[in-house]
C-alpha positions as CSV (number, residue, x, y, z in Angstrom):
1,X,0.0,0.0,0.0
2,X,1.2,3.5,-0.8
3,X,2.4,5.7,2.0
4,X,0.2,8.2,3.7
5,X,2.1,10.2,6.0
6,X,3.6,12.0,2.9
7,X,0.4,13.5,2.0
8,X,0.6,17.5,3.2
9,X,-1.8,18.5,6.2
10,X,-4.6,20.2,5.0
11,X,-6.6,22.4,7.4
12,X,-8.4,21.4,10.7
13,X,-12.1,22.1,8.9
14,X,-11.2,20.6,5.4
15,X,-14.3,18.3,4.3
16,X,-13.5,15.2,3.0
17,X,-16.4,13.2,1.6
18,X,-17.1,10.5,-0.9
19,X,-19.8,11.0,-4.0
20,X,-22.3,8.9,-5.9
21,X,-25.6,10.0,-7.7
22,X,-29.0,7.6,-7.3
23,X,-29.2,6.8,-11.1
24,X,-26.0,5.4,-11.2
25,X,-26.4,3.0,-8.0
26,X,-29.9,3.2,-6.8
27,X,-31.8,0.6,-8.8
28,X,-36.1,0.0,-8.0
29,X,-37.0,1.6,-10.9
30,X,-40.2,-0.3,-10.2
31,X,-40.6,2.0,-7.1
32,X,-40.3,5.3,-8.8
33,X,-41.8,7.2,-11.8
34,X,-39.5,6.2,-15.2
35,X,-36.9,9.3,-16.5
36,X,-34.7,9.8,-19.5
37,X,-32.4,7.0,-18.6
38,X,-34.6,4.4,-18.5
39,X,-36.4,5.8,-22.2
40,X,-32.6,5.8,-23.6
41,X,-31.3,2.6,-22.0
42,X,-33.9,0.9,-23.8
43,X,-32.8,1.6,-27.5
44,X,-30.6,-0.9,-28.6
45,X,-26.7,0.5,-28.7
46,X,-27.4,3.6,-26.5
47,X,-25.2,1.9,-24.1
48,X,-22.0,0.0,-25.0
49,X,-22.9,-3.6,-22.7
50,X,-26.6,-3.4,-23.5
51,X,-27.2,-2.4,-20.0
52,X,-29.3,-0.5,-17.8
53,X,-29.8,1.1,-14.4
54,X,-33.1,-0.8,-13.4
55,X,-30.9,-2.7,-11.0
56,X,-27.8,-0.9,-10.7
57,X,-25.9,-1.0,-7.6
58,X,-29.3,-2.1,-5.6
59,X,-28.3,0.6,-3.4
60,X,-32.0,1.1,-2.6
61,X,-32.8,-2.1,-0.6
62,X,-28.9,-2.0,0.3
63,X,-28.5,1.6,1.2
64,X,-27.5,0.8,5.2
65,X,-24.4,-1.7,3.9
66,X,-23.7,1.3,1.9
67,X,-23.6,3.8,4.6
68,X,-21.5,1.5,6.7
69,X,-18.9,1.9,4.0
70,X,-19.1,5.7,3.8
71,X,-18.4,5.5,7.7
72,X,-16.1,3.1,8.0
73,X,-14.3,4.7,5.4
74,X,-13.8,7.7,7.5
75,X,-15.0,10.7,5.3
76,X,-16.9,13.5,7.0
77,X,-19.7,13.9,4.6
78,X,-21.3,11.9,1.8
79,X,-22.9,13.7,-1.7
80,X,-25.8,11.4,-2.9
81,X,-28.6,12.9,-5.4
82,X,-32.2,12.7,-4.8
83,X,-34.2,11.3,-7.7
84,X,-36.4,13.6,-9.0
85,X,-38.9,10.7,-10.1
86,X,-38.7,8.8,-7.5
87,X,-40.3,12.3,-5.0
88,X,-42.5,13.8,-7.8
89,X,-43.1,10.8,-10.8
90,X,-44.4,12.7,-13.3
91,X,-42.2,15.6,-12.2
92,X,-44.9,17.7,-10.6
93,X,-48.1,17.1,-8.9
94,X,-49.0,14.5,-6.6
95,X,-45.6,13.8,-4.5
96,X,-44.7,9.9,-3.5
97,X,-44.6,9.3,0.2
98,X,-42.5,6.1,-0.5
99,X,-40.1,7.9,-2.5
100,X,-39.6,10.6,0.5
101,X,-39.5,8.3,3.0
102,X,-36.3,6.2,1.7
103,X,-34.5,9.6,1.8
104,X,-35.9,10.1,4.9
105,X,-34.0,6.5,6.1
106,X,-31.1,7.6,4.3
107,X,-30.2,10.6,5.9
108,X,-31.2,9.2,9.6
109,X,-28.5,6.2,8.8
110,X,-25.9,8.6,7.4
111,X,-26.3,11.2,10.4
112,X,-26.7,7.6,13.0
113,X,-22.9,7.2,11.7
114,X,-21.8,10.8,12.0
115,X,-21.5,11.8,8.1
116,X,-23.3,14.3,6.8
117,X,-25.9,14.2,4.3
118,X,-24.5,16.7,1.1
119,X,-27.8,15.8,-1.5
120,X,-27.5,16.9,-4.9
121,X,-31.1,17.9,-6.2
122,X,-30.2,16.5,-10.0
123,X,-27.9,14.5,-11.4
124,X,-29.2,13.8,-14.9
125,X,-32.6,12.3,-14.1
126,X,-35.4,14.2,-15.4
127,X,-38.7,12.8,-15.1
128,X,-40.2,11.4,-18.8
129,X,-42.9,12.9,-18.2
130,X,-41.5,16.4,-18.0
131,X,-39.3,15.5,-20.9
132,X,-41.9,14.3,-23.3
133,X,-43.4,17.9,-22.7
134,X,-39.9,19.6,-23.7
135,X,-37.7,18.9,-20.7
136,X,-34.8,21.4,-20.4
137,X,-35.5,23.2,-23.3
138,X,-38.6,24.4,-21.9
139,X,-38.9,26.8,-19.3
140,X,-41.5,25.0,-17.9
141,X,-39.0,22.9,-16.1
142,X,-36.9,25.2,-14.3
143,X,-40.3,26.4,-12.5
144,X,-41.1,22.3,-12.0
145,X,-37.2,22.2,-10.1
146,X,-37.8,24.4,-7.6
147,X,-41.0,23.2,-6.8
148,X,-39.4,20.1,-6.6
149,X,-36.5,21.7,-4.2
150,X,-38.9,22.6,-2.3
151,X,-40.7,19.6,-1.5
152,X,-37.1,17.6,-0.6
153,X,-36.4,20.6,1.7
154,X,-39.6,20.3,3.9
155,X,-38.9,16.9,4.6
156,X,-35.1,16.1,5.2
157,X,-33.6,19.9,5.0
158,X,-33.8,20.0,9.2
159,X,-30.7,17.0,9.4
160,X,-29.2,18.4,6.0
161,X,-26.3,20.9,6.7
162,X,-25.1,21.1,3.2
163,X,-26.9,20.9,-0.4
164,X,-26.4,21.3,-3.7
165,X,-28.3,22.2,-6.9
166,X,-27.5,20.8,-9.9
167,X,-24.9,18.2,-11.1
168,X,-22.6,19.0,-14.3
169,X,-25.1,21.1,-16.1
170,X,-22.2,21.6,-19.0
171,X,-22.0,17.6,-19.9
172,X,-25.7,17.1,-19.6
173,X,-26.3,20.0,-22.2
174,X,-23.4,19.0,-24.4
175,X,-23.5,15.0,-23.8
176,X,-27.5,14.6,-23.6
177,X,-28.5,17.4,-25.9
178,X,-26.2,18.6,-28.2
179,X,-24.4,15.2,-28.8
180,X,-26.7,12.9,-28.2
181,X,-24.3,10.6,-26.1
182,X,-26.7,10.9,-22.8
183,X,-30.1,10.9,-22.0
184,X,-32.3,12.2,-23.6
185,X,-30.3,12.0,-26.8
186,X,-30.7,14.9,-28.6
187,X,-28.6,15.6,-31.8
188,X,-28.9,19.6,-31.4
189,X,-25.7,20.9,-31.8
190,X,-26.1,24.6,-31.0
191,X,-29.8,24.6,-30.6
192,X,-29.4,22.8,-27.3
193,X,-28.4,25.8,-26.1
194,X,-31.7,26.8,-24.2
195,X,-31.1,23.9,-22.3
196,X,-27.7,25.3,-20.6
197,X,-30.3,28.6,-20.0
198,X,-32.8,26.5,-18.0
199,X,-31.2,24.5,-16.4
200,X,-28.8,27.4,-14.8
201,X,-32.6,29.1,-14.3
202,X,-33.6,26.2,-12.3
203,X,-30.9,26.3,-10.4
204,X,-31.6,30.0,-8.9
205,X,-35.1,29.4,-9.0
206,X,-34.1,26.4,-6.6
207,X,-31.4,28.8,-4.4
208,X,-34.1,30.9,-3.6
209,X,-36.5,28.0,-3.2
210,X,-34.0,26.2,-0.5
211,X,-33.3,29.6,1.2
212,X,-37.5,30.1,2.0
213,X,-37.3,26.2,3.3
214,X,-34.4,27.8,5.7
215,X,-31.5,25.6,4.3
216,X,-27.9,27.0,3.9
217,X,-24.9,26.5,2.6
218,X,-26.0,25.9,-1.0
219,X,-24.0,24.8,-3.9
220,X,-23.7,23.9,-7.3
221,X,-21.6,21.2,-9.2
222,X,-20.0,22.2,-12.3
223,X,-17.5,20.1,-14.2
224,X,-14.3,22.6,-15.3
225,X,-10.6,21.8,-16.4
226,X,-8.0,23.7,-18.5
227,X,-7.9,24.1,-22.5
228,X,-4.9,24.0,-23.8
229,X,-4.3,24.9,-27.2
230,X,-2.9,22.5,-29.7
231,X,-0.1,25.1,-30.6
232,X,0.6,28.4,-30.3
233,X,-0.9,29.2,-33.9
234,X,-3.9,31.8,-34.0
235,X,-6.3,29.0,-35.5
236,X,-5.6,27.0,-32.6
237,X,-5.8,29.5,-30.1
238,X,-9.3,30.8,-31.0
239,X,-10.8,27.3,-31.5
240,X,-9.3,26.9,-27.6
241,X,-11.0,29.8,-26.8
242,X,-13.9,28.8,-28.3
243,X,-14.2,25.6,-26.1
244,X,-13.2,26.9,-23.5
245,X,-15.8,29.5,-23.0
246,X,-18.5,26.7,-24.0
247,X,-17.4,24.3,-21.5
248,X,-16.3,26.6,-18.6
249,X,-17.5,30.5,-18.8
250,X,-20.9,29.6,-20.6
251,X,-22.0,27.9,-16.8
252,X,-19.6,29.8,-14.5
253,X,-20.1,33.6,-15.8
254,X,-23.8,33.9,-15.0
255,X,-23.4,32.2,-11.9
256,X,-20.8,34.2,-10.3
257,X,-20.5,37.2,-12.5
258,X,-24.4,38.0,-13.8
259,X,-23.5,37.9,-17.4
260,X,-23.4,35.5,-20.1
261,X,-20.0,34.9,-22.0
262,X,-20.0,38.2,-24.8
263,X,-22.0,36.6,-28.1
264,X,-24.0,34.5,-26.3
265,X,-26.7,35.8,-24.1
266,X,-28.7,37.0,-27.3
267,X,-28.9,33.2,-28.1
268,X,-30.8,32.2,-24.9
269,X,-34.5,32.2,-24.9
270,X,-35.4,34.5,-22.8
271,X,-38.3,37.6,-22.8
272,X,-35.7,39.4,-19.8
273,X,-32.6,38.2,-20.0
274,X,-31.6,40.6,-17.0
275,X,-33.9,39.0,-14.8
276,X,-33.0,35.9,-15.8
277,X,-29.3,36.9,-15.0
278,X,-30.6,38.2,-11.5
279,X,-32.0,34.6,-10.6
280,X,-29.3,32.4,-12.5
281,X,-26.8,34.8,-10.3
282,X,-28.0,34.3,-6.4
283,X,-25.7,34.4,-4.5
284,X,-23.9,31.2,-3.1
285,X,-22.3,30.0,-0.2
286,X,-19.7,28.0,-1.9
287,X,-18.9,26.5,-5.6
288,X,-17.9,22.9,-6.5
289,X,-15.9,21.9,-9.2
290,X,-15.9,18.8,-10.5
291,X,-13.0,17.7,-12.4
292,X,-11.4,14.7,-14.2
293,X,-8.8,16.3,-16.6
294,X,-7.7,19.0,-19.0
295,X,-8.5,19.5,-22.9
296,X,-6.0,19.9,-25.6
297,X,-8.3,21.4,-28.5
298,X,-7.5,22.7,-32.2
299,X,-8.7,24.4,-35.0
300,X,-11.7,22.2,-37.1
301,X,-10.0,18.8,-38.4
302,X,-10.2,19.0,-42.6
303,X,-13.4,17.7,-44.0
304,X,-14.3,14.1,-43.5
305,X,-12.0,13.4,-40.9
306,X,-13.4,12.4,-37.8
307,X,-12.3,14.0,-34.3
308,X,-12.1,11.7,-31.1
309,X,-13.0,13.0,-27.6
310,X,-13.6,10.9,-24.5
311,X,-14.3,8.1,-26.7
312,X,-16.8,10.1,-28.8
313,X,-16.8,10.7,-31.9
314,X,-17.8,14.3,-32.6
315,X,-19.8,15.7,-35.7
316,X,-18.2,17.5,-38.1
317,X,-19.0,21.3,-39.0
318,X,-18.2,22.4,-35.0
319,X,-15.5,25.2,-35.0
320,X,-13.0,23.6,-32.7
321,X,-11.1,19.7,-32.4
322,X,-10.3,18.3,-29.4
323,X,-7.0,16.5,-30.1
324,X,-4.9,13.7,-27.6
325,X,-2.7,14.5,-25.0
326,X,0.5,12.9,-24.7
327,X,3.1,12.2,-22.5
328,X,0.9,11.0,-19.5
329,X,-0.5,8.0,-18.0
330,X,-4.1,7.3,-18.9
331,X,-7.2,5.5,-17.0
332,X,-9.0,2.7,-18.4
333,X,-11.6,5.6,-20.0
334,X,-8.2,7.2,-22.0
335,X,-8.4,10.1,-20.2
336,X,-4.9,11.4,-19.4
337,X,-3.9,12.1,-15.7
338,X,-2.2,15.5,-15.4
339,X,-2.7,16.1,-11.7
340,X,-1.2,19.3,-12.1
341,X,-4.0,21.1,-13.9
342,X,-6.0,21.0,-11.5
343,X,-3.8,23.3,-9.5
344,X,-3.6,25.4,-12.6
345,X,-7.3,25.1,-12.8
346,X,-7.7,26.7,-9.4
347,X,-5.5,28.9,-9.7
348,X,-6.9,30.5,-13.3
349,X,-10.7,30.7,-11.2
350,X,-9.2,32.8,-8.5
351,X,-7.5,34.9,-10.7
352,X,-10.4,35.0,-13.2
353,X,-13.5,35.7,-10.6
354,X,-11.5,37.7,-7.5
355,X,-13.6,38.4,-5.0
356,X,-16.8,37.1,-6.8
357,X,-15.8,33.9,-6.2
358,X,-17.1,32.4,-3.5
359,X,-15.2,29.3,-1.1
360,X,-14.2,26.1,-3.6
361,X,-15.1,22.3,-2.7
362,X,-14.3,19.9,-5.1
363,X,-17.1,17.8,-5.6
364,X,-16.0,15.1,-8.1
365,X,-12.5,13.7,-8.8
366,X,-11.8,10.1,-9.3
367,X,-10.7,7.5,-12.0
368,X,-11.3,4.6,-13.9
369,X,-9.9,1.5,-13.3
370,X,-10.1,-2.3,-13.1
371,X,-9.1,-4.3,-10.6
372,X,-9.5,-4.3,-6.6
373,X,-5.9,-3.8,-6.0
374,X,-6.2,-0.7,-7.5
375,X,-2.8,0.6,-7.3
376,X,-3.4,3.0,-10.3
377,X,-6.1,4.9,-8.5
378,X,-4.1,5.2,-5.8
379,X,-1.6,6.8,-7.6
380,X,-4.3,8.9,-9.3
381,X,-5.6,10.0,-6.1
382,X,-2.3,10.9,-4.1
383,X,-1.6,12.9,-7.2
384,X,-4.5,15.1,-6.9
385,X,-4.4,15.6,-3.4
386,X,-0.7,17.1,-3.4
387,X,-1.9,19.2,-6.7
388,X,-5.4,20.3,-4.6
389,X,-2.4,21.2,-1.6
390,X,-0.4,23.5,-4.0
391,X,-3.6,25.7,-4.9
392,X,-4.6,25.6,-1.1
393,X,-0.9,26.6,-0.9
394,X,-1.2,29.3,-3.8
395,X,-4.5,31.0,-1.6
396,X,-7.1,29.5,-3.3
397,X,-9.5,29.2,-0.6
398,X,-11.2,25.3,-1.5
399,X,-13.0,24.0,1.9
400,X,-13.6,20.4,0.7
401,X,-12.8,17.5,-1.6
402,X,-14.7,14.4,-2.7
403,X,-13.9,11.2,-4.2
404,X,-16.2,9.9,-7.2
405,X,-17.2,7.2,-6.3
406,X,-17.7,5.3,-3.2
407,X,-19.3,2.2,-5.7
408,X,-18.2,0.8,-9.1
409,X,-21.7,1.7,-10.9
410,X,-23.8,2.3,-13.6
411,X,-21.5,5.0,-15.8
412,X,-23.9,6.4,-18.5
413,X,-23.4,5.3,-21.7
414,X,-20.7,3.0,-21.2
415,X,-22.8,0.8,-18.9
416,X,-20.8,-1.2,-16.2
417,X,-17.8,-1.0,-18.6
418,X,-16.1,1.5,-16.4
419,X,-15.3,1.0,-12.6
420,X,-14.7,4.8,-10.6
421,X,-15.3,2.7,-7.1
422,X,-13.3,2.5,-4.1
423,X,-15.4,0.0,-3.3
424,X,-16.1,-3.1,-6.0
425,X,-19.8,-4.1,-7.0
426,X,-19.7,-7.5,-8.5
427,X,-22.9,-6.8,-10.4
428,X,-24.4,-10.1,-10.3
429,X,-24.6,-11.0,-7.0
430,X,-24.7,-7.3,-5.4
431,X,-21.3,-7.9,-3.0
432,X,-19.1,-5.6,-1.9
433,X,-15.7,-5.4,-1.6
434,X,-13.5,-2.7,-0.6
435,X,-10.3,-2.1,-2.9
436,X,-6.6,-1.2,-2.1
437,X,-7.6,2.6,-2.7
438,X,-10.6,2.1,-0.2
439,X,-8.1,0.8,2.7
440,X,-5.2,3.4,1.4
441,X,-7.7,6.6,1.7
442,X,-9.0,5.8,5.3
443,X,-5.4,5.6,6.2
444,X,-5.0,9.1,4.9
445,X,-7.9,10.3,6.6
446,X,-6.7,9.0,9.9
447,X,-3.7,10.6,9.0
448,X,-5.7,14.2,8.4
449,X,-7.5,14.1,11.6
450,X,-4.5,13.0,13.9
């Protein structure tokens, strides 16, 4: 096992906690109302291993085995997501008792153990109902989120001390509606745009929503990493900047500066885009970033050659190409580990937002690996600890980190194909079975609170 005395101290207060999101592990989708996920698991080659989450992880009927992992792992705090279908089926309307009371017996287990509960109001799972009557790219549903918000906060927010909004609004407009890759599936390129705009809508509508209920401490979690351009060429650089205000500014500039990215808030559907700006831009108590890796991106490919990305291949016609990055070790996903840009990620926020930018928590960062003596993810995660220390270092002021994921689960499109766990799911038979990076983090934790 690696060594843990050599990670740096991080401060008395620092939250360590451990993420997972209830599409991806809960399972009973007899006991909820359907969403996207299950309408796009069930076309044949949506999902690599012909998969899909009606079982998942069983983490519904298995949720207390679950929780004793979180605690005997040692983390402060565990992010789960509330499934919007399984409290309000349809979406709106008539609210499921059943669906309230698990969260109800999850959040009693997790605070029985000493963790605290960190919910995440969506993580990808619109209702189908909502959805077959527009989804994101209807207004509609922003107002239908905060209703929602508000129903979960009137019946666990007294024992939550922490909560977050939305989950990765970016890859859900670019993955589910521009590419097509996620749920729901849409092939909109640019016209998924109004989806970014709503969804960012529903999340203030939801701040203020929460703040009425009396909760605090309210976050979002947006995914954000570095662009590098392909070289120093002009071509490259713009197509760079390109992506990078897509992928970063387009979700971050609203939210903590009140404007859109220049060029693009005429292209968001909205009769007053001020007061949209006014409710997108409440103001919160701290910002998560969730982040896996940085993006080496060029000018467009030439004609009929395909670009990679992720795994994906992308359309032609867009004005940028993400192209590989070399030189670096790369998970079982291809995605290169470059620890060190996520200092240089933190870094470029505080020096971008100043004093608009609220306290940082990392809310996802994590790997993909087989194996249960994962000695790669150990590596991957020691890595980014020291890299998270320099920016702490540097005065960026981040209060918190998370691992994704406490289980090897259901990852999207790729099915079970891909294992982020520290904890292995064999999943036919349900068990569970800690891994090397499992054993290796609690002994850094220990380490942390000695």
């Amino acid at each position: 096992m690696a060594a843990t005395a050599a990670i740096p101290r991080f401060p008395r207060d620092f939250l360590w906690g451990v993420s997972t999101s209830a599409p991806q592990i809960e399972g009973a989708a007899d006991q909820r109302g359907p969403s996207v996920w299950d309408a796009f698991t069930a076309v044949p080659g949506n999902v690599k291993d012909g998969t899909t989450a009606a079982v998942a992880c069983d983490h519904y009927h298995r949720y207390r085995e679950d929780v004793a992992l979180v605690g005997g792992l040692g983390v402060a705090a565990y992010r789960f997501s509330v499934s919007w279908p399984r409290v309000l089926p349809t979406g709106a309307g008539a609210v499921s008792a059943a669906g309230l009371d698990f969260y109800d017996r999850l959040v009693d287990e997790l605070c029985a153990r000493g963790v605290r509960p960190v919910p995440t109001l969506f993580h990808w799972d619109t209702p189908l109902a909502l959805q077959d009557a527009g989804g994101w790219l209807r207004r509609d549903t922003a107002e239908r989120f905060a209703e929602y918000a508000a129903v979960v906060a009137a019946r666990i927010g007294d024992r939550v001390p922490k909560w977050i909004t939305l989950n990765e609004p970016a890859e859900h407009t670019l993955l589910g509606h521009a590419l097509g890759e996620h749920a729901p599936g849409e092939k909109l390129l640019f016209d998924a745009l109004p989806a970014a705009h709503h969804q960012l809508l529903a999340h203030g509508l939801a701040v203020r929503a929460l703040r009425a209920a009396g909760a605090r401490d309210i976050g979002i979690a947006n995914s954000h990493g570095p662009t590098w351009p392909a070289s120093a060429a002009e071509e490259d650089t713009a197509a760079a900047g390109f992506y990078d205000v897509l992928l970063n500014r387009l979700f971050a500039d609203p939210l903590l500066m009140g404007r859109y990215p220049e060029g693009l808030g005429e292209l968001m559907p909205a009769a007053d885009l001020e007061a949209d700006l006014k409710v997108i831009a409440e103001p919160l108590d701290w910002y998560g970033i969730n982040f896996y890796q940085p993006t080496k991106v060029g000018a467009p490919l030439p004609e009929g050659t395909a670009a990679e990305f992720a795994g994906l291949t992308l359309p032609t016609g867009l004005p940028f190409s993400p192209r590989p990055i070399e030189g670096y070790p790369v998970t079982d996903f291809g995605w290169p580990v470059v620890p060190e840009a996520l200092t240089e990620l933190l870094t470029a926020f505080r020096d971008r937002y100043g004093d608009r930018l609220p306290p940082l928590v990392i809310t996802e960062n994590g790997c993909s690996y087989e194996g249960i003596d994962d000695q790669e993810r150990i590596a991957y995660l020691d890595g980014h600890l020291r890299a998270l220390h320099r920016a702490v270092e540097a005065g960026v002021d981040v209060r918190g980190y998370f691992v994704w994921s406490l289980l090897d689960n259901f990852e999207w499109a790729e099915g079970h194909r891909r294992r982020f766990g520290l904890v292995h799911v064999d999943h036919a038979t349900q068990k569970r079975t800690p891994k090397a990076s499992y054993h290796w983090l609690r002994e850094v934790l220990r380490a942390q609170r000695a």
